[in-house]
C-alpha positions as CSV (number, residue, x, y, z in Angstrom):
1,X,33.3,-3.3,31.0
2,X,31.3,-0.4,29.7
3,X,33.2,-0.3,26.6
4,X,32.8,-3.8,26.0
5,X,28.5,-3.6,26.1
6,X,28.8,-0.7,24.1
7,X,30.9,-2.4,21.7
8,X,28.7,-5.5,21.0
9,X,25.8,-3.0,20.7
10,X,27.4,-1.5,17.9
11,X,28.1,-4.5,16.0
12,X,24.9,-6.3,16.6
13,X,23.2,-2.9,15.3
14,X,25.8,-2.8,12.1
15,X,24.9,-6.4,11.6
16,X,21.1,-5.7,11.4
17,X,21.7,-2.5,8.9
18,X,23.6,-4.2,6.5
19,X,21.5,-7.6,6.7
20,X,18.3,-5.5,6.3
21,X,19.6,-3.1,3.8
22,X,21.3,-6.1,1.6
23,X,17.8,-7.4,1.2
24,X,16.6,-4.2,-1.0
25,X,13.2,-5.2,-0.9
26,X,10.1,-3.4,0.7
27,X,7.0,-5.0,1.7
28,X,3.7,-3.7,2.3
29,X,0.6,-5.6,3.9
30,X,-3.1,-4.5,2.5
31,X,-6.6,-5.3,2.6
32,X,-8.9,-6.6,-0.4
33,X,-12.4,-7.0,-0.9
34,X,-13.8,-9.2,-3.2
35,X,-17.3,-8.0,-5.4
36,X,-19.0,-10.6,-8.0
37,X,-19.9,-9.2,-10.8
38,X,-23.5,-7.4,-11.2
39,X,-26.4,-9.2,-12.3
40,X,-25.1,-12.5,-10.8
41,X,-25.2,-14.0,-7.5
42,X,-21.8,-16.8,-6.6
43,X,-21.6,-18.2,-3.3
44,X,-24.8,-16.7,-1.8
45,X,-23.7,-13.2,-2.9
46,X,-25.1,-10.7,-5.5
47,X,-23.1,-9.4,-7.7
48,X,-22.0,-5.5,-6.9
49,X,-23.8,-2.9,-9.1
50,X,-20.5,-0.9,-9.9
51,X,-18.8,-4.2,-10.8
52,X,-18.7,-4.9,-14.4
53,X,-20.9,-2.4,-15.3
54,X,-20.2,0.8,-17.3
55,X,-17.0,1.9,-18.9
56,X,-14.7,5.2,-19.1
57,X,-12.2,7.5,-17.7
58,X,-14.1,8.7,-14.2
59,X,-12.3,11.5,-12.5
60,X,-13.2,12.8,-9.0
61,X,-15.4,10.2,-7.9
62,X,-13.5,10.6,-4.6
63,X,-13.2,14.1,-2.6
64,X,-9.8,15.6,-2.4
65,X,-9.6,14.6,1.8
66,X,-10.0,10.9,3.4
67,X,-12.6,10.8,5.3
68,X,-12.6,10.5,9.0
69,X,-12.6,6.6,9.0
70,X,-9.1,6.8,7.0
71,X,-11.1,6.2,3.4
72,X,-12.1,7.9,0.2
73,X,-15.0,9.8,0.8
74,X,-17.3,10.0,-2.1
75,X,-17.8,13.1,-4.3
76,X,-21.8,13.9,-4.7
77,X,-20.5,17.1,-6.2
78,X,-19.5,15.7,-9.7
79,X,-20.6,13.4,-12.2
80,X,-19.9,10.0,-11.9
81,X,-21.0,8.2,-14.9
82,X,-19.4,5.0,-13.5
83,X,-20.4,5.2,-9.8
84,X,-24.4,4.3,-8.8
85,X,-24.0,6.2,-5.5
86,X,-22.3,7.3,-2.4
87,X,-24.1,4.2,-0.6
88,X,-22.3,2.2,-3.3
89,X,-19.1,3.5,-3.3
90,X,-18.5,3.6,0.1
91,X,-18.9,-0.6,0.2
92,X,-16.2,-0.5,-2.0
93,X,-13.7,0.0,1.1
94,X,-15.9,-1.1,4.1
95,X,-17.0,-4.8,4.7
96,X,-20.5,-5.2,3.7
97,X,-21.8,-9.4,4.2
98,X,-24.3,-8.6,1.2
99,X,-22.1,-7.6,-1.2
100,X,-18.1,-8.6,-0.6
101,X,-16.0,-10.6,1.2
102,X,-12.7,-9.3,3.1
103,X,-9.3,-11.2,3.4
104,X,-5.4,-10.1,3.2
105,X,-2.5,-9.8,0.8
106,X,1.0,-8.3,0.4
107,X,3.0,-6.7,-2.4
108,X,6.7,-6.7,-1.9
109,X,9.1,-3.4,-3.8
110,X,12.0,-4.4,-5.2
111,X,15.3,-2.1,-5.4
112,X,15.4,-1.9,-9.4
113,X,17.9,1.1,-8.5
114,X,19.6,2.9,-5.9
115,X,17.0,3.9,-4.1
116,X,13.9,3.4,-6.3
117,X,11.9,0.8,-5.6
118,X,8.9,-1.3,-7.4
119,X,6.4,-3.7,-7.6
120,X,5.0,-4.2,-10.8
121,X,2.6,-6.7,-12.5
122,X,0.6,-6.8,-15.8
123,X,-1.3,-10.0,-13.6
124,X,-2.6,-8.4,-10.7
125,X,-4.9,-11.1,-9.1
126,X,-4.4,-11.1,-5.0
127,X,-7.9,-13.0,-4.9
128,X,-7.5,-15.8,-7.2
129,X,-9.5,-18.9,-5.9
130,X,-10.2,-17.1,-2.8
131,X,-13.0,-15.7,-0.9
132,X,-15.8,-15.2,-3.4
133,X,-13.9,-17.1,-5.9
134,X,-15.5,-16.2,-8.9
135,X,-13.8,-16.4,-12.1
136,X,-13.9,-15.1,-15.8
137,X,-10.9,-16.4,-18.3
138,X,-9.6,-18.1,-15.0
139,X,-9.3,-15.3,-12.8
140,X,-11.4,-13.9,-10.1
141,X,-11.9,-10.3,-11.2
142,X,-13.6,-7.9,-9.1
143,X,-12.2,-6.4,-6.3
144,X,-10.4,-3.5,-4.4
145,X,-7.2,-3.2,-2.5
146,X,-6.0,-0.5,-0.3
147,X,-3.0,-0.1,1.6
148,X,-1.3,2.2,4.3
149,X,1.8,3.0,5.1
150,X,4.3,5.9,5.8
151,X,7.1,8.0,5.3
152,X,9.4,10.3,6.4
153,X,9.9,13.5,4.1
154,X,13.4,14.9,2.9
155,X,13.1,17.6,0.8
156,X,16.6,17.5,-0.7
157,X,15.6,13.8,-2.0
158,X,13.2,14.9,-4.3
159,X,11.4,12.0,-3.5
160,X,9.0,10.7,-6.1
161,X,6.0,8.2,-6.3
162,X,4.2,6.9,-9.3
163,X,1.2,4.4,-10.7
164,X,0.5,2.5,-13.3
165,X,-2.6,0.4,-13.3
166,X,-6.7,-0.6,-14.3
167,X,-9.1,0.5,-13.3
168,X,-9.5,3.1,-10.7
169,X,-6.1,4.1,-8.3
170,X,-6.6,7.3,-5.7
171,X,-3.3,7.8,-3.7
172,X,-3.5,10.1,-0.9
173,X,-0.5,11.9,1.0
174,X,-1.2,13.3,4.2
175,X,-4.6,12.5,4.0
176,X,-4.6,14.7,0.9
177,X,-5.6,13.3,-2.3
178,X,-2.3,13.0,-5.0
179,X,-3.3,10.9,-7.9
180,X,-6.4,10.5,-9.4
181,X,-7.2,7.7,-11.9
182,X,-10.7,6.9,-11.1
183,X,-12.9,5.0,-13.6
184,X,-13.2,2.0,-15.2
185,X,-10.0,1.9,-18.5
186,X,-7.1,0.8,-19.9
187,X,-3.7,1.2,-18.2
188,X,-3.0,4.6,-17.3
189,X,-0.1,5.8,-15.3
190,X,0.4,9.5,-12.6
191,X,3.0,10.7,-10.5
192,X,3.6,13.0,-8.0
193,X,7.0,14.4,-7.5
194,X,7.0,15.0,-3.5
195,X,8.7,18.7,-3.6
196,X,6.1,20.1,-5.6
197,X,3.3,18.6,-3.7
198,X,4.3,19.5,-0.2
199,X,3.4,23.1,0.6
200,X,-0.6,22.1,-0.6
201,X,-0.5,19.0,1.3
202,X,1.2,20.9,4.6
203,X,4.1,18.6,4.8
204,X,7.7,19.6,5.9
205,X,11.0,18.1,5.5
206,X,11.6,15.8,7.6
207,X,8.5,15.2,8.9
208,X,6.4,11.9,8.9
209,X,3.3,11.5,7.2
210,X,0.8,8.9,5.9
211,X,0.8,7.1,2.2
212,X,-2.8,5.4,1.4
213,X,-3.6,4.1,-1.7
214,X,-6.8,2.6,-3.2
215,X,-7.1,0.5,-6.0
216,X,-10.3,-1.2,-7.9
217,X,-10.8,-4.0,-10.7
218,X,-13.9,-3.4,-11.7
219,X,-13.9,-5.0,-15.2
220,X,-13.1,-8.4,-16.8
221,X,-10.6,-7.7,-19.1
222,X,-7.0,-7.0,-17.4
223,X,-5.4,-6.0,-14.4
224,X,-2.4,-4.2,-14.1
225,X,-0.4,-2.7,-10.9
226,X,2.5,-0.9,-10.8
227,X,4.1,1.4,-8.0
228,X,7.1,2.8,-8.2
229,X,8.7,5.3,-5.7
230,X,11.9,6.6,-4.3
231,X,9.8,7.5,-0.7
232,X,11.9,5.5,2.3
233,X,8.4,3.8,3.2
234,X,7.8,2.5,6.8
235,X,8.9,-0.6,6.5
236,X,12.0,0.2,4.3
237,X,15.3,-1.7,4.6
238,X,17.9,-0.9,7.7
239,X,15.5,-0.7,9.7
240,X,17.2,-0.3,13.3
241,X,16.1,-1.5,16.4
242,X,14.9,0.8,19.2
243,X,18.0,1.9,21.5
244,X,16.5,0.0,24.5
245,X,16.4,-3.2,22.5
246,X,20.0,-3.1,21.4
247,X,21.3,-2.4,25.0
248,X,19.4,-5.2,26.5
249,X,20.6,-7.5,23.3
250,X,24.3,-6.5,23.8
251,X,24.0,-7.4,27.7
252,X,22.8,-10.6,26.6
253,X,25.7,-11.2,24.5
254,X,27.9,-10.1,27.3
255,X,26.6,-12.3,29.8
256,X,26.7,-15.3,28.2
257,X,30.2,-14.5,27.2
258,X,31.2,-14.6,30.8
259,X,29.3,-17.6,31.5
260,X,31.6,-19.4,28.8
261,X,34.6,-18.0,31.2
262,X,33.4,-19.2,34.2
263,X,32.7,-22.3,32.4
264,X,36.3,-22.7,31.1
């Protein structure tokens, strides 16, 4: 009997990896907040003073730690020609009625090859006719994303993660900060090959550590959003169930196999 509850176990659990894994897809849930653009006011809201403002390259606008509170921290240290203040930045990524509006959205990381996965799009609009719902050249520009997730890290995998996108991206591993592309441009693109990045950022092989990224549109002209990365992220396919859950499923499957017998 033992061998027969152990045996349904393993297929059920076979049956979920290659289900999951067949699917090659990875999908991450995120936050946006919506800004109108400055010098206006649409639905009852003013428009947000580093929305549609000034123009150019920006780097460190953001300090090289999250804060506390899991965001970018603001860097009073450096120039920012494209930033009015800390006290405006830091609405950027916090719900503030005055000024934004929150919701929900979701990307989803296709397998383009073994291993490597991306999301990419030269359309990036999560906010269209929502929330604030204000629009230039039919789509509601003005807003920031950010998204969390995680990953395990195998050194021999030489695991990779790159960004393509307008305007500003900050992606920080392990809390520490990995790509900047802060300001207000064109499409630019970083990457940060895992191995090289590790011993600065404290991480070891096979240990499990945090991937946050933040990304703004701050400009009505295009958005773009690509991420591409070889990192197995949290919610990447064959994703097993706990031990526990698998026994208790397999006893399932055996009892009502014996209630068919008894039946019969």
């Amino acid at each position: 009997m033992r061998f027969n509850i152990l045996s349904s176990t393993a297929i059920l659990a076979a049956s979920l990896i290659m289900a999951d894994a067949s699917a090659g897809v990875i999908t991450l849930n995120g936050t946006v907040r919506d800004f109108n653009a400055y010098g206006t006011t649409y639905n009852g809201v003013k428009g947000h003073v580093d929305f549609e403002t000034k123009l150019g390259d920006d780097r460190g606008i953001v300090q090289s730690r999250l804060g506390a509170d899991g965001k970018p921290v603001y860097n009073t240290a450096d120039a920012n020609p494209t930033v009015n203040s800390a006290a405006s930045f830091y609405q950027w990524y916090h719900d503030d009625a005055t000024v934004n509006r929150t919701g929900s959205t979701s990307i989803t990381l296709n397998e383009i090859s073994p291993n490597l996965y991306q999301y990419s799009s030269n359309a990036f609009f999560p906010v269209d006719g929502k929330l604030l719902g204000q629009t230039t050249s039919g789509h509601n520009f003005g807003f920031t994303t950010e998204w969390h997730t995680n990953f395990t890290y195998n050194s021999a995998s030489n695991a990779t993660f790159m960004f393509t996108g307008d305007d500003d991206v900050w992606v920080f591993i392990n809390g520490q900060l990995a790509i900047d592309l802060g300001g207000v441009h064109s499409v630019e693109s970083a990457v940060v090959n895992l191995n090289n990045f590790a011993t600065s950022a404290g991480m070891t092989s096979g240990g499990t550590y945090n991937l946050d990224i933040f990304q703004a549109e701050r400009h009505t002209n295009a958005s773009n959003f690509t991420m591409t990365t070889s990192l197995a992220l949290v919610n990447a396919p064959a994703v097993v169930p706990e031990p526990g859950s698998l026994a208790l499923a397999g006893l399932g499957l055996l009892g009502l196999a014996m209630a068919r017998r008894r039946r019969s």
